[in-house]
KOLBAGU-284873 format. One record per residue (C-alpha): residue number from 1; residue in one letter; chain; x, y, z. Coordinates in steps of 0.02 Angstrom, whole numbers, plus 50000, padded with zeros to 5 digits. Example, Ala and Ser with C-alpha at 12.3 -4.5 7.8 and 13.67 -1.06 7.14 Angstrom:
<rogus>
ROGU num residuo cadena     u     v     w
ROGU   1       a      A 50615 49775 50390
ROGU   2       s      A 50684 49947 50357
</rogus>
This chain:
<rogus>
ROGU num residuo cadena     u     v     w
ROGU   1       x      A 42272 49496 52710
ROGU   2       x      A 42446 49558 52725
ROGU   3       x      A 42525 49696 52582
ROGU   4       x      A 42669 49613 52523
ROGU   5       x      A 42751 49798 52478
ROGU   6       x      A 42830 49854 52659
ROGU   7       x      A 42890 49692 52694
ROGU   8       x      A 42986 49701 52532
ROGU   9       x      A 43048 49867 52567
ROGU  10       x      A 43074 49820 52760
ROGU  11       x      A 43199 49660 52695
ROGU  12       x      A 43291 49759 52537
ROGU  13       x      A 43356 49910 52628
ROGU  14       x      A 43339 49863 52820
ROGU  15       x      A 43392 49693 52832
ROGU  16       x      A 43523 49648 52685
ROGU  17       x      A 43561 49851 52651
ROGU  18       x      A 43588 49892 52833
ROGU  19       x      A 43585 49736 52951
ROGU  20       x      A 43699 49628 52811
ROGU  21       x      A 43784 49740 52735
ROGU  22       x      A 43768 49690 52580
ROGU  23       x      A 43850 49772 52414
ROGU  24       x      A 43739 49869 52294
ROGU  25       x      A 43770 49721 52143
ROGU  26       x      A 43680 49604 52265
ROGU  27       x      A 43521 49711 52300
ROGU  28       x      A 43531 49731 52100
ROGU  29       x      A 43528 49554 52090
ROGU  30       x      A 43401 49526 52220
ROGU  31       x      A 43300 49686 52158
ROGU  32       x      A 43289 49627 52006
ROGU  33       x      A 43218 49437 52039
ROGU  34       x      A 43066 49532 52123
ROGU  35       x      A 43030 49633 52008
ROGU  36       x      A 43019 49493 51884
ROGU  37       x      A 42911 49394 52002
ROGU  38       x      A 42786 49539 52038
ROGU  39       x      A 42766 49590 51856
ROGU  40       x      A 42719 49398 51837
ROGU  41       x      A 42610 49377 51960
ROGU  42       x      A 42529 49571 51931
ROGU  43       x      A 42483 49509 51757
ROGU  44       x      A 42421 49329 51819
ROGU  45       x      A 42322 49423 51953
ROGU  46       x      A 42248 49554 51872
ROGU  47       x      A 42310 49689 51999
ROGU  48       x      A 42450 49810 52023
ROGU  49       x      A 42613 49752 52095
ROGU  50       x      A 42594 49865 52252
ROGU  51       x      A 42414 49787 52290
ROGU  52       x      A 42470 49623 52300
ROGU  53       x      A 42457 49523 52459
ROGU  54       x      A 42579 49382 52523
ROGU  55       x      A 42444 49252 52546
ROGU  56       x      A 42433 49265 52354
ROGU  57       x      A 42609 49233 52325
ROGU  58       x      A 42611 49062 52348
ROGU  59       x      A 42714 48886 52309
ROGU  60       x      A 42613 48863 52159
ROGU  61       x      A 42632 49038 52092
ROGU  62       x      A 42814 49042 52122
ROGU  63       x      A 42821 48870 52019
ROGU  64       x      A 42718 48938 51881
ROGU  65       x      A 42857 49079 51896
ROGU  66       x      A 43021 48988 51876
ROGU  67       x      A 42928 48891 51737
ROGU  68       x      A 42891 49079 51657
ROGU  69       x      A 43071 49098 51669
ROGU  70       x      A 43145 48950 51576
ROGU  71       x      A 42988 48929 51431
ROGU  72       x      A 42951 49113 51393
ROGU  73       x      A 43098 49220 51432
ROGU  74       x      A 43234 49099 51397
ROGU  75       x      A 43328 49080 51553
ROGU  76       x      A 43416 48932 51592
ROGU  77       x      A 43417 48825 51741
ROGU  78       x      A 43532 48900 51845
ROGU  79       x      A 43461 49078 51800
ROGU  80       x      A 43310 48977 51866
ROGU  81       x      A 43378 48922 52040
ROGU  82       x      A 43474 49089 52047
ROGU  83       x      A 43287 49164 52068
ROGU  84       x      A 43238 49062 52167
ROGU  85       x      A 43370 49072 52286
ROGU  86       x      A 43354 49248 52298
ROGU  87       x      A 43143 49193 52332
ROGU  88       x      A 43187 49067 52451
ROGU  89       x      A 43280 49196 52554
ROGU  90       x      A 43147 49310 52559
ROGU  91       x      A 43011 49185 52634
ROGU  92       x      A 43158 49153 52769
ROGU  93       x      A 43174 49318 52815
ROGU  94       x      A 42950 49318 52844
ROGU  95       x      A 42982 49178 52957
ROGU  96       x      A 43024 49287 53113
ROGU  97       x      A 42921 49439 53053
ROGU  98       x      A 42750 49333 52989
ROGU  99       x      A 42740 49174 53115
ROGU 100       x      A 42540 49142 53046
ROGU 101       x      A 42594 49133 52855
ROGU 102       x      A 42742 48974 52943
ROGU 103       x      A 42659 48841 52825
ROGU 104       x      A 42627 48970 52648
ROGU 105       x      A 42805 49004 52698
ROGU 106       x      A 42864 48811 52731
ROGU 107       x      A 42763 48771 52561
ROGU 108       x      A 42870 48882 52455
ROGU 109       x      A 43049 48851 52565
ROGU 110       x      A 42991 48675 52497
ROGU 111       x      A 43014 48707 52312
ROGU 112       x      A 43173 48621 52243
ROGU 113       x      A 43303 48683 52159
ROGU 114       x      A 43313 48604 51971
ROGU 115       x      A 43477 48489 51909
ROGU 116       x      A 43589 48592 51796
ROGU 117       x      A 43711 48528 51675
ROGU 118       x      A 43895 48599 51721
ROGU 119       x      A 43968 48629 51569
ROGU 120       x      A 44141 48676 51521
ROGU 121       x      A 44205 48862 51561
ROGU 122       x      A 44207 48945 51380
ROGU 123       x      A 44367 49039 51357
ROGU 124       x      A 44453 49128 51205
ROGU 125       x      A 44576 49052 51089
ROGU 126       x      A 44751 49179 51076
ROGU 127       x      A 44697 49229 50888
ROGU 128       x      A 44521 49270 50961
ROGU 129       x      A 44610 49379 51096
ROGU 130       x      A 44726 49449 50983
ROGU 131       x      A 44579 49500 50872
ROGU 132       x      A 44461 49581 51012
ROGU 133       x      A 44608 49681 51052
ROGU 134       x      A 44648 49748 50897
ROGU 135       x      A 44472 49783 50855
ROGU 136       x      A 44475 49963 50951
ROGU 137       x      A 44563 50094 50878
ROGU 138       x      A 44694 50146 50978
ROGU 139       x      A 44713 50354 50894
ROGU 140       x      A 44551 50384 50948
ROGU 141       x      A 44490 50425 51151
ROGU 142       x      A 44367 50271 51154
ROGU 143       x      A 44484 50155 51071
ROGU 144       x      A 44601 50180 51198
ROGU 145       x      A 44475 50168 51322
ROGU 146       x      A 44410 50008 51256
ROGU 147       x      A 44572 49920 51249
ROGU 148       x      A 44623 49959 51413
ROGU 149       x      A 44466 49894 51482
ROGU 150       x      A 44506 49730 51372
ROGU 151       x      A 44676 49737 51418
ROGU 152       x      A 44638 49720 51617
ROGU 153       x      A 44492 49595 51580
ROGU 154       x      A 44627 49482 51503
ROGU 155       x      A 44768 49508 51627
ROGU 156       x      A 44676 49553 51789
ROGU 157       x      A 44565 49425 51784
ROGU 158       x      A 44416 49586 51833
ROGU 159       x      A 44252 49569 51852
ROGU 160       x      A 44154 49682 51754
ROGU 161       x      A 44090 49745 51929
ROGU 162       x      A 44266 49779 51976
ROGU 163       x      A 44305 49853 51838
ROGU 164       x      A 44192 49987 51814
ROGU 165       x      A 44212 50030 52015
ROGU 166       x      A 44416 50056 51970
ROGU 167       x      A 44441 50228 52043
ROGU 168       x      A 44618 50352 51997
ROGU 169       x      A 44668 50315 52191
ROGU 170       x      A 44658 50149 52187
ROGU 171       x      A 44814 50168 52089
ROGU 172       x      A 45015 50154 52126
ROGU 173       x      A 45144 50196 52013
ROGU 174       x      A 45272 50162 52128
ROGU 175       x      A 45370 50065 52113
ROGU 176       x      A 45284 50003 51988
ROGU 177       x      A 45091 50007 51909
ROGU 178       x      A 44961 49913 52022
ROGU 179       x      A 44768 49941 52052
ROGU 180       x      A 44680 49875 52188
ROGU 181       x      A 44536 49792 52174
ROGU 182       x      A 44384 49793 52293
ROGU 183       x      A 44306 49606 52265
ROGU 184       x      A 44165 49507 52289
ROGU 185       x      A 44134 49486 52475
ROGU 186       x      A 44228 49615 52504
ROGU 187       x      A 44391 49532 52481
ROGU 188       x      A 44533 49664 52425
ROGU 189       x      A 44676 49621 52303
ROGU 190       x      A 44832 49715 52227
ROGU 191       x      A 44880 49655 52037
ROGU 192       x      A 45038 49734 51983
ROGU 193       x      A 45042 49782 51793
ROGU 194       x      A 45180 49754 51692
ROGU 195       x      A 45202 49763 51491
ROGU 196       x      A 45045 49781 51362
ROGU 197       x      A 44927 49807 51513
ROGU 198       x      A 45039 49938 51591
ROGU 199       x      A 45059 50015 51406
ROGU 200       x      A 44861 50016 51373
ROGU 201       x      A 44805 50081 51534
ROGU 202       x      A 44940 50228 51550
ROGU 203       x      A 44896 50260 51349
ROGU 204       x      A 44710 50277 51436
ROGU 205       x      A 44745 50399 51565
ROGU 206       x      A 44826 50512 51452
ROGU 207       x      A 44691 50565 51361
ROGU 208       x      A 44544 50513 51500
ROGU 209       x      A 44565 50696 51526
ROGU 210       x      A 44504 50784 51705
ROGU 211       x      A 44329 50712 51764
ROGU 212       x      A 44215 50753 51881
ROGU 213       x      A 44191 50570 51939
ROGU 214       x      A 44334 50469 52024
ROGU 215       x      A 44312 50323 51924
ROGU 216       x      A 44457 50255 51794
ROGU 217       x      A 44321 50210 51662
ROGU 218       x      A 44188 50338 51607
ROGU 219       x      A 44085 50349 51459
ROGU 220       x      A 44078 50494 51321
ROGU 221       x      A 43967 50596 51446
ROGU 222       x      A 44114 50585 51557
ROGU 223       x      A 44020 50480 51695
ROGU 224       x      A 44038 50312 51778
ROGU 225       x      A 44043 50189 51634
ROGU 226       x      A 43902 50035 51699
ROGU 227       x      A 43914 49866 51689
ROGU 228       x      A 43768 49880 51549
ROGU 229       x      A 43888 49996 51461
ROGU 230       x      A 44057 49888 51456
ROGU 231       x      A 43950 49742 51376
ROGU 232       x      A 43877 49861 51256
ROGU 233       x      A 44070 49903 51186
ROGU 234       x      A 44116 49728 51197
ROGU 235       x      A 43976 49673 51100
ROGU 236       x      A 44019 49799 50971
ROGU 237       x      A 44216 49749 50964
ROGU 238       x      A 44171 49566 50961
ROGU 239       x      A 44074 49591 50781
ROGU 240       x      A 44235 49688 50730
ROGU 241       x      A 44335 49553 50781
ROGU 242       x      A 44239 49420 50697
ROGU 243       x      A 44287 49473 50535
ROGU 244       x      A 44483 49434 50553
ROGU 245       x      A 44438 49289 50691
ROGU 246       x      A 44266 49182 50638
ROGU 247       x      A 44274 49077 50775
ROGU 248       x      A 44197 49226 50856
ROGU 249       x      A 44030 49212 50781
ROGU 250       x      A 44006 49051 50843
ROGU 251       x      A 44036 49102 51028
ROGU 252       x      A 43928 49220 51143
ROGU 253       x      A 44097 49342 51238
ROGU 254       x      A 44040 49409 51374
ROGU 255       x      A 44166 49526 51501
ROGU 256       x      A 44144 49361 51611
ROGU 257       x      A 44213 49246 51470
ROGU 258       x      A 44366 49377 51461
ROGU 259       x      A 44395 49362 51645
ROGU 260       x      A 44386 49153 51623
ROGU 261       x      A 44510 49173 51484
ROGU 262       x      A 44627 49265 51603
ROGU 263       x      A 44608 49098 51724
ROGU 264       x      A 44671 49009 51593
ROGU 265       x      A 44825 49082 51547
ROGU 266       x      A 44872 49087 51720
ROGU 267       x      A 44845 48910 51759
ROGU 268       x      A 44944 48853 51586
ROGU 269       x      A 45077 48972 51652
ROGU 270       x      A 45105 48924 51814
ROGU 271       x      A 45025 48755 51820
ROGU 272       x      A 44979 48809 52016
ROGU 273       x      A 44776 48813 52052
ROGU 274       x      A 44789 48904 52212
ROGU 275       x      A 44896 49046 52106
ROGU 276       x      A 44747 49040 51999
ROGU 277       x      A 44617 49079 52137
ROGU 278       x      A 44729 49200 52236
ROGU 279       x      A 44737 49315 52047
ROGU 280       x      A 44554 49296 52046
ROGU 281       x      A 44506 49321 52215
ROGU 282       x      A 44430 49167 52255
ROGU 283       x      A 44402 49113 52430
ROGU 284       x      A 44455 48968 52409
ROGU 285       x      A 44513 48824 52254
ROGU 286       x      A 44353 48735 52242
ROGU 287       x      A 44275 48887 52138
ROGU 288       x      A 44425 48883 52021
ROGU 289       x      A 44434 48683 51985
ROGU 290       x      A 44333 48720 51844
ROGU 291       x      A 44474 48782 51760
ROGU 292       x      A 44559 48609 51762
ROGU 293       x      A 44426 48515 51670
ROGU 294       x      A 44453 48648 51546
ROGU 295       x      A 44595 48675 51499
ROGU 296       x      A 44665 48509 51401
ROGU 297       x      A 44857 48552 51417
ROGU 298       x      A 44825 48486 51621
ROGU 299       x      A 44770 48321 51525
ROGU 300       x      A 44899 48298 51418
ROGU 301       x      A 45031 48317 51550
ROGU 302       x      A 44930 48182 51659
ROGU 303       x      A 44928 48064 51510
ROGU 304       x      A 45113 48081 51467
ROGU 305       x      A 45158 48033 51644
ROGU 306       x      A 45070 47888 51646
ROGU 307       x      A 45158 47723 51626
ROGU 308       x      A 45018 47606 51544
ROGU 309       x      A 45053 47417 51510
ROGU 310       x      A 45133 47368 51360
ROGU 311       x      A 45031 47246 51243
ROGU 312       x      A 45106 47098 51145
ROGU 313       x      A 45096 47141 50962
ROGU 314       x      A 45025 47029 50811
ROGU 315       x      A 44934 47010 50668
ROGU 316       x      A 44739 46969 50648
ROGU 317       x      A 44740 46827 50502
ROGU 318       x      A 44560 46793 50471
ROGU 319       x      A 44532 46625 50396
ROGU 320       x      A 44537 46564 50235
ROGU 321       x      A 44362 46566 50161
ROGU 322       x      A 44390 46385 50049
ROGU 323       x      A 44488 46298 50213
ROGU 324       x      A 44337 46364 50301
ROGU 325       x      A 44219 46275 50164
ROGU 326       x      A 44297 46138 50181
ROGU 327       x      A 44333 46084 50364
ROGU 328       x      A 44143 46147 50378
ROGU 329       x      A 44174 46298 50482
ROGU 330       x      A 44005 46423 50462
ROGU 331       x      A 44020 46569 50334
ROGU 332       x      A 43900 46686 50445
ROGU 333       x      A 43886 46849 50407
ROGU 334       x      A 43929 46833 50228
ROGU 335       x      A 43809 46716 50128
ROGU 336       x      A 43657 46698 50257
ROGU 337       x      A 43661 46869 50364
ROGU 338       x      A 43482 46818 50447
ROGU 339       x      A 43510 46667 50486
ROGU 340       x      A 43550 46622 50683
ROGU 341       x      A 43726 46554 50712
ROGU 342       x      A 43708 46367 50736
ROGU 343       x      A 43729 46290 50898
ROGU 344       x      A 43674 46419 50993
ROGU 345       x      A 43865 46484 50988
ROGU 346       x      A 43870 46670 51008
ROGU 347       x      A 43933 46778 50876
ROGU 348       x      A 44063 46843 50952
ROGU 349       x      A 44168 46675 50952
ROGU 350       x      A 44140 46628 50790
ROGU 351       x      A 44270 46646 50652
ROGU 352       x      A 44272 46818 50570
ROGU 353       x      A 44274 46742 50367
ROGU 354       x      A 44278 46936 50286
ROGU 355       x      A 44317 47073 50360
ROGU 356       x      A 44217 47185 50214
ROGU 357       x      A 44051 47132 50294
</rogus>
């Protein structure tokens, strides 16, 4: 029996921590899928999450997982695969390191990944922005603070990761404002400001005051504002917000949906996709495509340059009911609706006698 425990430890900090290189929101991510598994399979067990053994983390546990996920927590299916991928990657890295468990690994390498929906990209309206950014009150320290965050959401395109990692010397005032962003992947940007989200951030950093943390963003206590944190104020502005804007209450904003918003304006600005993923900080367009099924104005300006066929015009004259008497022509459909049309002759061809029925 093999302790799962140092092989855990062994692939969070010295494989994707030191051989990968990978950024602390990923082992978050990754962290946190584990601990979710081994609190499952802890309970199902009977035993604590250190004593647990590989051999009894197997396929059909990890199924009985990502089922967990979706009927009793809620999660959706691509929270599901997300977990899974982050499993999946795991068992990989025991491949090299655990050649006896090859077929419990192969077993749960095996486990597919479940269809999702893709659904479109849910953005705010300009009276929903315009309401979320009025909701802070701008004569008080957090009310600045909050609608410069909201500010930079909306015309930075940030993630909320990227936004609360904003230090002061990522910024240049000369010659004119721009941050610099430190992406996912570790893909750098500059975004210059100019108007309302020059005016709300410099409003900011007049009263942000002297801190002992280098970060733009910091909470009351005067430390690093989280990511935990800036949906925690946004949640609170957004029930503010709802009561000039309704619409709001019928939509779940998170800082994501602000940053899709921002995608939006830019593509119905400059009509240019790759401008789009270049502001974003996409590696490439295929990411940002999404953007194009949702935003209609893109459709309309398709349809209007289409040339479609032009079709004869006339009127529909039904026939006279008492010529139709008459010359013996079948009344179906308005004085026997159950009985069959005669001569096997399909509905569709014969004479439409009233229109009412």
């Amino acid at each position: 029996m093999t302790l799962i425990a140092p092989h855990m430890s062994a692939y969070l900090h010295d494989y994707l921590a030191g051989q990968r290189a990978a950024s602390e929101h990923t082992l978050d991510t990754y962290a946190c899928a584990f601990k979710l598994l081994f609190e499952f399979a802890s309970q199902r067990l009977e035993a604590r999450p250190s004593d647990l053994y590989l051999e009894q983390i197997d396929a059909p546990l990890v199924v009985a997982f990502l089922e967990h996920l979706e009927t009793t927590r809620g999660n959706t299916p691509s929270t599901r695969n997300n977990r899974l991928a982050a499993i999946k990657a795991f068992f990989r890295f025991l491949e090299y390191r655990l050649p006896a468990a090859m077929e419990q690994i192969r077993r749960v390498l095996a486990i597919p990944t479940k269809k999702t929906d893709t659904r479109l990209v849910p953005y705010l309206s300009n009276q929903e922005m315009d309401a979320l950014l009025n909701a802070p009150d701008p004569s008080t320290w957090a009310g600045r603070r909050d609608r410069a965050m909201f500010v930079l959401f909306l015309t930075a395109g940030l993630r909320v990761s990227e936004l609360v990692g904003l230090r002061m010397d990522d910024l240049t005032h000369q010659p004119s404002l721009t941050i610099h962003v430190n992406g996912k992947g570790r893909k750098e940007r500059s975004l210059p400001l100019i108007g309302e989200a020059a005016s709300a951030l410099q409003g900011w950093l007049e009263v942000r005051g002297d801190m002992s943390v280098p970060e733009i963003f910091v909470n009351t206590r005067g430390q690093q504002l989280s990511r935990w944190g800036v949906q925690h104020i946004l949640k609170k502005h957004i029930a503010t917000a709802s009561d000039q804007c309704p619409s709001l209450d019928n939509k779940r904003v998170s800082p994501h949906v602000l940053r899709h918003t921002c995608a939006v304006i830019i593509l119905q600005a400059t009509h240019d996709i790759r401008k789009v993923a270049l502001w974003l900080g996409h590696s490439g367009t295929q990411t940002t495509e999404v953007y194009i099924r949702t935003d209609p104005t893109e459709k309309v300006e398709t349809i209007t340059g289409i040339h479609f066929p032009k079709l004869r015009k006339g009127l529909f004259r039904p026939p006279d009911k008492l010529i139709a008497l008459l010359t013996g022509q079948p009344l179906w459909g308005v004085n026997t609706p159950d009985k069959p049309p005669p001569d096997g002759l399909p509905r569709s061809q014969l004479p439409i006698t009233d229109r009412s029925t």
